[in-house]
C-alpha positions in Angstrom: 125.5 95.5 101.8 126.6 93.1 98.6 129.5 94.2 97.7 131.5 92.9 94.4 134.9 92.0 93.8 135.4 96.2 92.1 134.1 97.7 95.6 136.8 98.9 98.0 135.2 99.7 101.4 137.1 102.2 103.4 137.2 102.2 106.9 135.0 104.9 107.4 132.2 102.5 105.3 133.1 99.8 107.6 132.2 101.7 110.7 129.2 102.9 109.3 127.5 99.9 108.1 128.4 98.1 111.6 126.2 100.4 112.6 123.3 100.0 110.2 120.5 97.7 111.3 120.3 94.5 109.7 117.2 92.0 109.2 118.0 88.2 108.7 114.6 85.8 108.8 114.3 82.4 108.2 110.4 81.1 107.3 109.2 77.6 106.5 107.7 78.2 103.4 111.5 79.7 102.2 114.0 77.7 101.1 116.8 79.2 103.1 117.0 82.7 104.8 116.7 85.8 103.5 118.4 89.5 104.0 115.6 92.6 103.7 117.2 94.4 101.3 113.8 96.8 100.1 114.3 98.8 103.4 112.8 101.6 103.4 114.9 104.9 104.3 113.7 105.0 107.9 115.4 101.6 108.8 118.2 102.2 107.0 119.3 105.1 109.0 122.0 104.3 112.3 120.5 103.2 115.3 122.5 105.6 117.0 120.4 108.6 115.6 116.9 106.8 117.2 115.9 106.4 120.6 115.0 103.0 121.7 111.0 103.8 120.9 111.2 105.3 117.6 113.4 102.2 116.7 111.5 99.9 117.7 108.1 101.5 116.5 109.8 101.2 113.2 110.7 97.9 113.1 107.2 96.8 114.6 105.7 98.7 111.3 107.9 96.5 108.5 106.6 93.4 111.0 103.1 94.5 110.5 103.5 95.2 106.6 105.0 91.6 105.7 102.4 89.8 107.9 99.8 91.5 106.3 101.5 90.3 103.1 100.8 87.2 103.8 96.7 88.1 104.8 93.5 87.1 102.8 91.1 89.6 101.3 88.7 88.9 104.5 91.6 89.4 107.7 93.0 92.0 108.7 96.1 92.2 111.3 95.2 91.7 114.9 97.7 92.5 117.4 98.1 90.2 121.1 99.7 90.8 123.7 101.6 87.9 125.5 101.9 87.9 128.8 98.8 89.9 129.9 94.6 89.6 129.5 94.7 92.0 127.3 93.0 90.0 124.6 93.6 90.9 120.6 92.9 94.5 118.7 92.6 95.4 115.4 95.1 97.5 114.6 94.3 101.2 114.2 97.3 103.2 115.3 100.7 102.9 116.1 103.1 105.3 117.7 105.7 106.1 120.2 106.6 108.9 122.7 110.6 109.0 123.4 113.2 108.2 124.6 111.1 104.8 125.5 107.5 104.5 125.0 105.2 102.5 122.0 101.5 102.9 121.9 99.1 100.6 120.0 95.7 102.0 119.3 92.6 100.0 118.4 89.6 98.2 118.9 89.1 95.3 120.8 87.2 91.9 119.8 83.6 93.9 121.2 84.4 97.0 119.2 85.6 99.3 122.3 88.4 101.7 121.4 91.4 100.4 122.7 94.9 101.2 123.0 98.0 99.7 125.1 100.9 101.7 126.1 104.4 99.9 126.6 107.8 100.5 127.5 110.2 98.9 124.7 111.8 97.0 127.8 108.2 95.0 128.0 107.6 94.6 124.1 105.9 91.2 123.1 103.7 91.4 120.0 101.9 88.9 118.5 100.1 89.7 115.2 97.4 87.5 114.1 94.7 87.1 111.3 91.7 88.9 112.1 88.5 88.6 110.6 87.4 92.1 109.0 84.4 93.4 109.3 81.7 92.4 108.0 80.4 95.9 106.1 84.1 96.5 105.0 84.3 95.9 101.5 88.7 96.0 101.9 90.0 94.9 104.7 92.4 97.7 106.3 95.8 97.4 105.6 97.5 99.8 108.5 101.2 98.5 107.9 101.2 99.7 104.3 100.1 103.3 105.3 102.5 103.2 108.3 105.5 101.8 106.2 105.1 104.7 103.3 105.5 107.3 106.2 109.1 105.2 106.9 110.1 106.2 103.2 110.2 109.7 102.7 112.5 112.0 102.2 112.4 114.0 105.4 112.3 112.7 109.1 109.5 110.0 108.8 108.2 111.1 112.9 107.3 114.6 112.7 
């Protein structure tokens, strides 16, 4: 929260926004770090309210959003998994069954459905550029349509 000199934050605002999740990343192509301060409402709700899935299948949306930022007109987001043989998908899908659960759904490199089911304990993403299809005349952008459920009015997960 930027706060100028005016603001007087109580201590009732203090022990709410040490609760509020912060973001702090530092790229190479920035000149020094930067706060997210375009959160949507979702994120900027206290952690305490979330279990540990729906938590972290919010974060792993805004993740997904800001790489795809970052894609061509002929990639889409990919999603490996570190750690296993797996292999890459295209994302599809993402959700989470609580208190502790986050599912990916896709398809795989030979175009068989796929989807990968993981306790937050074990999470290790690694999004990469995939190539889209080649009939696609847009390449799907799944982190934009997942991160406008994260900013409505009523409880983004029902």
């Amino acid at each position: 929260m930027t706060k100028n000199q005016d603001t007087i934050e109580t201590s009732a605002d203090a022990m709410e926004n040490a609760h509020l999740p912060t973001l702090h990343e530092v790229h190479l192509s920035q000149a020094k770090g930067g706060k997210h301060n375009n959160l949507p409402k979702a994120l900027k709700e206290p952690v305490e309210k979330k279990s540990p899935a729906q938590w972290a299948y919010e974060r792993i949306i805004m993740y997904i959003k800001k790489f795809e930022e970052t894609l061509d007109n002929d990639h889409e987001v990919g999603l490996g998994f570190a750690g296993g043989d797996a292999g890459v998908i295209k994302i599809e899908g993402l959700g989470y069954f609580d208190p502790d659960i986050v599912t990916y759904f896709g398809t795989n490199g030979a175009g068989a459905k796929t989807q990968l089911i993981q306790h937050v304990s074990q999470l290790n993403v690694m999004l990469t550029a995939s190539p889209k299809h080649i009939d696609q005349a847009e390449p799907n952008r799944i982190g934009f349509q997942l991160a406008q459920e994260l900013d409505r009015d009523e409880d983004a997960t029902t």
